[in-house]
N, C-alpha and C positions, 0 to 999 in steps of 0.2 A: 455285652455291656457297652455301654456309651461311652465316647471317651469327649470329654471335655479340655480344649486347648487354653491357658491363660491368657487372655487378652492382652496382659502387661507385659508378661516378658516371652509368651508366645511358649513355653512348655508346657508338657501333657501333665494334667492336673493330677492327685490323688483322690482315687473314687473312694469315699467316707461316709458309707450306711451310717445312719441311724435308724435305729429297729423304729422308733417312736414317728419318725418322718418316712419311713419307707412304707410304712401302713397306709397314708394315706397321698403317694404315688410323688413324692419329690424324691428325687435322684440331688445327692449333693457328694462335689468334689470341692476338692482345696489345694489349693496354693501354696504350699510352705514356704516356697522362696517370698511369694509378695504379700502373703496372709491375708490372702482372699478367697473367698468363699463363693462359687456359686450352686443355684439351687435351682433348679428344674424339674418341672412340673409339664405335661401333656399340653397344655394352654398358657403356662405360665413359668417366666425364669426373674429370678435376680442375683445381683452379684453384691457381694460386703466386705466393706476392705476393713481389715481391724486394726488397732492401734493401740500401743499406752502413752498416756499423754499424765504427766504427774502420777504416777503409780498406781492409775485408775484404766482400766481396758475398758474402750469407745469399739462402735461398731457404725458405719455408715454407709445403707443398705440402699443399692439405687434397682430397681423395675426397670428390667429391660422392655426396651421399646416405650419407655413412658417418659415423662418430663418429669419426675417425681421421685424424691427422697426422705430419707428419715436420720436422725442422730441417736444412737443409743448407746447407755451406760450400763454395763455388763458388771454384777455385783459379783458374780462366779459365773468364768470363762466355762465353757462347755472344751471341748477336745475332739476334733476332730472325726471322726468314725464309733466317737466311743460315747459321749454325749454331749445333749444340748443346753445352749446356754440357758441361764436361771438367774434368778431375781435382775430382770430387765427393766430400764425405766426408760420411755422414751421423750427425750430431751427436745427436739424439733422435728416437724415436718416441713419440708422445701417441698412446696407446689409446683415450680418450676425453675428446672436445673439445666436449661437448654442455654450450651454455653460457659457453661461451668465446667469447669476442666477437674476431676480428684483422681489422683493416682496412688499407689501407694509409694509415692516418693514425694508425694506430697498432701497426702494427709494429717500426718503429725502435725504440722504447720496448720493447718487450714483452722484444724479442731482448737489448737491452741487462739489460733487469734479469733474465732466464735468463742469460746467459752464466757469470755468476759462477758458478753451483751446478752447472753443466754439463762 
């Protein structure tokens, strides 16, 4: 098995199958301590850091190796190893994010002050 390191705070992630995503060859771990998600794929990875922001769960999904992101609002959170998130709406695409700094110590903040122009 792969083992996947947090880019945030630098520990060994939680490998979390989903039967539904391992069918078709994405490997995804998680981050409990920063509630980030990454998702790897043979050609293809991203990472998502999650948050709640007024009693609504956000998900902000950036493509590794890409200048590109997305904003989404999670109607029911998925869990980890066990399932995937459900009734998804996505809120913004960022064309280019080069430069843009989101961590999970600061995404709470970031979503709050986008909301309003959103």
């Amino acid at each position: 098995m792969d083992i996947q390191i947090c880019q945030y705070c630098g520990n060994p992630t939680t490998y979390s199958p989903i039967a539904q995503m391992e069918r078709y060859g994405y490997k995804v771990f998680f981050c409990h301590t920063c509630q980030v998600e990454y998702v790897n794929q043979s050609d293809w990875s991203r990472v998502a850091l999650y948050t709640t922001v007024k009693g609504k769960m956000f998900r902000y999904t950036m493509a590794k190796n890409e200048a590109y992101a997305q904003l989404w609002k999670i109607d029911k959170p998925g869990i980890p190893g066990v399932r995937v998130n459900e009734k998804m709406k996505l809120i913004v695409s960022f064309n280019d994010i080069q430069g843009i700094v989101i961590t999970p110590q600061n995404i709470q903040s970031k979503i709050k002050s986008w909301l309003p122009f959103l």
